[in-house]
N, CA and C atoms as an extended XYZ file, in Angstrom:
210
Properties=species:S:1:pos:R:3:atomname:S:1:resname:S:1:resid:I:1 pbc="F F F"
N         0.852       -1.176        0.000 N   UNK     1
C         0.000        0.000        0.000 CA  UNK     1
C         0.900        1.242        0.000 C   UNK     1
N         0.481        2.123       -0.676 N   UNK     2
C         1.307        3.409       -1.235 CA  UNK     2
C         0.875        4.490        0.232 C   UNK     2
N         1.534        5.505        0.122 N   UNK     3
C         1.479        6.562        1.334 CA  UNK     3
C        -0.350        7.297        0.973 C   UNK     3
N        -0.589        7.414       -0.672 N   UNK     4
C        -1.698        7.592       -0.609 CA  UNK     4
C        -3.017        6.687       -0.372 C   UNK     4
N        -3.014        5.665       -0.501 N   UNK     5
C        -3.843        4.590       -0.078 CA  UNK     5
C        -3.915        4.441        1.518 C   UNK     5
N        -2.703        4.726        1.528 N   UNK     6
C        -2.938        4.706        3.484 CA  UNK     6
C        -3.576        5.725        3.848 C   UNK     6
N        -3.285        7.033        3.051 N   UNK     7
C        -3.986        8.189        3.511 CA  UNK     7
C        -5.734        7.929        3.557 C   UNK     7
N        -5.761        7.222        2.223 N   UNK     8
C        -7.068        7.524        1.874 CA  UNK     8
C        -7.957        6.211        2.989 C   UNK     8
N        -7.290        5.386        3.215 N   UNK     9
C        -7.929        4.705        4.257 CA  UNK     9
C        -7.934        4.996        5.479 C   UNK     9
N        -7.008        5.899        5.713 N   UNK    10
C        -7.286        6.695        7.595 CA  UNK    10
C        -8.428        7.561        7.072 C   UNK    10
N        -8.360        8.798        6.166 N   UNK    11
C        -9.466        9.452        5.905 CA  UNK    11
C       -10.849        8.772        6.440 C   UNK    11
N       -10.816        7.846        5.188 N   UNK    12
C       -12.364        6.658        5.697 CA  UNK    12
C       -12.427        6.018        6.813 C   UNK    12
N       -11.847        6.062        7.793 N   UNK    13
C       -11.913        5.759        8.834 CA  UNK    13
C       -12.067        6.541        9.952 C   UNK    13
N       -12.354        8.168        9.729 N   UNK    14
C       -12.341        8.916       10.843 CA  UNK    14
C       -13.646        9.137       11.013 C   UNK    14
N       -14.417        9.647       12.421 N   UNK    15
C       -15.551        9.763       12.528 CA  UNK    15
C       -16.050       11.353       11.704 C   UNK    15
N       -17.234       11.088       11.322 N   UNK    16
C       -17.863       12.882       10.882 CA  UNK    16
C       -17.243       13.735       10.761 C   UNK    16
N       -17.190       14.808       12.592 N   UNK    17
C       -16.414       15.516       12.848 CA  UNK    17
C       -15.020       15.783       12.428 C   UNK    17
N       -14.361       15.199       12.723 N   UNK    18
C       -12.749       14.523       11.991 CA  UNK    18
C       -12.431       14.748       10.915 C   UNK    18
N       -13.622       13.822       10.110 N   UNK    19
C       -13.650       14.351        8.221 CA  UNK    19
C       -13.990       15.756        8.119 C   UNK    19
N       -15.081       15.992        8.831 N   UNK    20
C       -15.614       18.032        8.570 CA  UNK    20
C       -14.023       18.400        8.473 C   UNK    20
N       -13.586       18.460        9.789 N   UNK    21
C       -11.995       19.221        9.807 CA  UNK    21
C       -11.153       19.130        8.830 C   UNK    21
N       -10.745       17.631        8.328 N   UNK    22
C       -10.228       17.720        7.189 CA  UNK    22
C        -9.796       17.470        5.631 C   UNK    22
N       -11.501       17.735        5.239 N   UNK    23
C       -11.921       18.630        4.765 CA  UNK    23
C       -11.915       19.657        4.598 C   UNK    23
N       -12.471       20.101        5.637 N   UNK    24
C       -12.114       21.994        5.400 CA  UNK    24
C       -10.349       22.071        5.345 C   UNK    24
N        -9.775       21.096        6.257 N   UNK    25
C        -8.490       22.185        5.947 CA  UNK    25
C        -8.174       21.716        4.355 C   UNK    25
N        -8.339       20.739        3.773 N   UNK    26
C        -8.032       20.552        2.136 CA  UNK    26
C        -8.468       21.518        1.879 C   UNK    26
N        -9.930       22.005        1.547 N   UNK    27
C       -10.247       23.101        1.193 CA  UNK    27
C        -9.735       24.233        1.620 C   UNK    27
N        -9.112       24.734        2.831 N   UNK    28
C        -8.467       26.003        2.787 CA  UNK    28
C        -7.220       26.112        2.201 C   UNK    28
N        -6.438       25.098        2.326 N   UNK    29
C        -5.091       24.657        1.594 CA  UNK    29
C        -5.463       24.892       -0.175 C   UNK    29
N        -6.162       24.243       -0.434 N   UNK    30
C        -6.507       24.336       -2.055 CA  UNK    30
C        -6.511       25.697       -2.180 C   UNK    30
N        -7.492       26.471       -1.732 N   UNK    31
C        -7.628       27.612       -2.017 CA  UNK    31
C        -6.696       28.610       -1.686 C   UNK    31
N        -5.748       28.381       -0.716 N   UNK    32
C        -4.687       28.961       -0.549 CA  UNK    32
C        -3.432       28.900       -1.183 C   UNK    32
N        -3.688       27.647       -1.936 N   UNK    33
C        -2.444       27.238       -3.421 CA  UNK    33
C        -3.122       27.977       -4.283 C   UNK    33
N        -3.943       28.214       -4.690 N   UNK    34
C        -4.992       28.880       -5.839 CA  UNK    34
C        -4.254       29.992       -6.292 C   UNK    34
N        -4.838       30.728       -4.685 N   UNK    35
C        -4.390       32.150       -4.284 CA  UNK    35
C        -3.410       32.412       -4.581 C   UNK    35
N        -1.897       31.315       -4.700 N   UNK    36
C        -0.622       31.861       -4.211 CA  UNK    36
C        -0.238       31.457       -5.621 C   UNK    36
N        -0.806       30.704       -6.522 N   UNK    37
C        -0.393       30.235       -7.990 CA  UNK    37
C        -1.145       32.018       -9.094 C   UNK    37
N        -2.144       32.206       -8.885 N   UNK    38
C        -2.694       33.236       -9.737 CA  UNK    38
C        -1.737       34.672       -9.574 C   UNK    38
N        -1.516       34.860       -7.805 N   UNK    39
C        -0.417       35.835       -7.748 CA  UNK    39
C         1.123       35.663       -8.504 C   UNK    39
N         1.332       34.606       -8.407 N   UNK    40
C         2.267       34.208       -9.104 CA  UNK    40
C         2.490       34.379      -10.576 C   UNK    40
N         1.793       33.597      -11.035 N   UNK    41
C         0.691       34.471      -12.575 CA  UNK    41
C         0.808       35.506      -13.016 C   UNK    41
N         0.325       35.953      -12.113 N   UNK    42
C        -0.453       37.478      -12.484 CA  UNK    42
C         1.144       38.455      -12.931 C   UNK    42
N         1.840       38.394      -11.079 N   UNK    43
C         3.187       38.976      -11.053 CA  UNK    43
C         4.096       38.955      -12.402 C   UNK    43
N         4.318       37.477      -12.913 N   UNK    44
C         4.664       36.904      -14.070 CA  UNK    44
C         4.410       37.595      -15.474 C   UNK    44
N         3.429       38.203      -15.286 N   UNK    45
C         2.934       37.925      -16.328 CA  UNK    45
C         2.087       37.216      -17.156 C   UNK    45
N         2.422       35.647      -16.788 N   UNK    46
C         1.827       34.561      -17.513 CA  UNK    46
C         0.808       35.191      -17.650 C   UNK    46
N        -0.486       35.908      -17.375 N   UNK    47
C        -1.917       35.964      -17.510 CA  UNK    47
C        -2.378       37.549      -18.216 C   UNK    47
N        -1.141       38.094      -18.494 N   UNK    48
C        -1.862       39.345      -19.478 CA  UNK    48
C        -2.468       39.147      -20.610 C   UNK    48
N        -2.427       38.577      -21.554 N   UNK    49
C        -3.189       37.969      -22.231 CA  UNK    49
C        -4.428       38.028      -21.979 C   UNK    49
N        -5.026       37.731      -20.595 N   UNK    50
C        -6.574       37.932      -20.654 CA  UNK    50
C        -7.081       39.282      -20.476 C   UNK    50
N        -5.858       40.039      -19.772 N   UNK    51
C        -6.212       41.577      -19.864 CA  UNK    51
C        -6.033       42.158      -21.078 C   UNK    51
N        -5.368       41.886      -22.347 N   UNK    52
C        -5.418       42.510      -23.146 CA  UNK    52
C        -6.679       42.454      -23.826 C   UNK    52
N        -6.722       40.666      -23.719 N   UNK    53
C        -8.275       40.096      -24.340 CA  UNK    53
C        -9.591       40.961      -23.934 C   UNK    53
N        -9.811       41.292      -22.686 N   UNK    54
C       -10.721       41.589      -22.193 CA  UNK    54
C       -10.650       43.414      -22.323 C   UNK    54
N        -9.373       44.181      -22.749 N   UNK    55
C        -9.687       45.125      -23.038 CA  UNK    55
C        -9.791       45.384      -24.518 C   UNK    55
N        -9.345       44.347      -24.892 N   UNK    56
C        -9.745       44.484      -26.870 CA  UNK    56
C       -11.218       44.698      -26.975 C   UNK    56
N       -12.061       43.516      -26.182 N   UNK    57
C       -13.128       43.098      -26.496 CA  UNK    57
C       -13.964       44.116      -25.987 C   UNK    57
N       -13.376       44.888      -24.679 N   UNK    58
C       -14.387       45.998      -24.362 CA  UNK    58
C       -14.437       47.396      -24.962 C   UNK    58
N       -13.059       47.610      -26.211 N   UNK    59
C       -13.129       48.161      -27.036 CA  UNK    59
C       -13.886       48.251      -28.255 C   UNK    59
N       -14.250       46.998      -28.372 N   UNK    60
C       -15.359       46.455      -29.730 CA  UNK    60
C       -16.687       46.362      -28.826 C   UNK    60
N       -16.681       46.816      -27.887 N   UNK    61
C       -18.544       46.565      -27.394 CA  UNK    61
C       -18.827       44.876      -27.188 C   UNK    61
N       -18.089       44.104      -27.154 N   UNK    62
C       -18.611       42.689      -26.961 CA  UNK    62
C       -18.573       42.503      -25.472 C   UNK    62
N       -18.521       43.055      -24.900 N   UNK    63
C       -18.089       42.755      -22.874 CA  UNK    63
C       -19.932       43.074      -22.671 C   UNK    63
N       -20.216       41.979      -21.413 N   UNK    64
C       -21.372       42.633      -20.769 CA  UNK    64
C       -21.289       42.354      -19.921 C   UNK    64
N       -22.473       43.331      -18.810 N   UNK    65
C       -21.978       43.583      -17.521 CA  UNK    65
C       -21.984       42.296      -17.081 C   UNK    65
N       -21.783       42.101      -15.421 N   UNK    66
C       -21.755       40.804      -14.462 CA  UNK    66
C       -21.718       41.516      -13.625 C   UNK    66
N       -23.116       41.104      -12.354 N   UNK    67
C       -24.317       39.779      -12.902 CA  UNK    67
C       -25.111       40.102      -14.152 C   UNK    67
N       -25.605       40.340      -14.936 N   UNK    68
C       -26.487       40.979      -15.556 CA  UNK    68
C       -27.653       41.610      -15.041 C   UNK    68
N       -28.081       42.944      -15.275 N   UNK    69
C       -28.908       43.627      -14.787 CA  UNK    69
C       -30.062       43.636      -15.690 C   UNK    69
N       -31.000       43.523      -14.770 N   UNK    70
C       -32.503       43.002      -15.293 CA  UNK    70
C       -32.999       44.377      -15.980 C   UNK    70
């Protein structure tokens, strides 16, 4: 059995509570890699491209608002 199979069988083995916790902490961890990959990104560079995209397009009138207004 691999380190993840063991993981994944303590997981299934904890009561409710236990799993709620971690759970959430995967989920805050995920989202805190998210966070720290897009800054990264962003800083980079890697992601101007969508700012140029998105100001081309709001130059040609194709952008609409968000949420959309009724």
């Amino acid at each position: 059995m691999d380190r993840v199979e063991e993981i994944e069988a303590a997981i299934a083995s904890l009561p409710p509570e236990e799993f709620r916790r971690i759970a959430h902490w995967f989920y805050e961890r995920d989202r805190r890699l998210w966070d720290e990959q897009l800054d990264s990104d962003s800083s980079s560079g890697k992601i101007d491209f969508l700012f140029d995209e998105a100001e081309s397009e709001s130059g040609q009138g194709l952008l609409r608002e968000w949420p959309p207004t009724k």
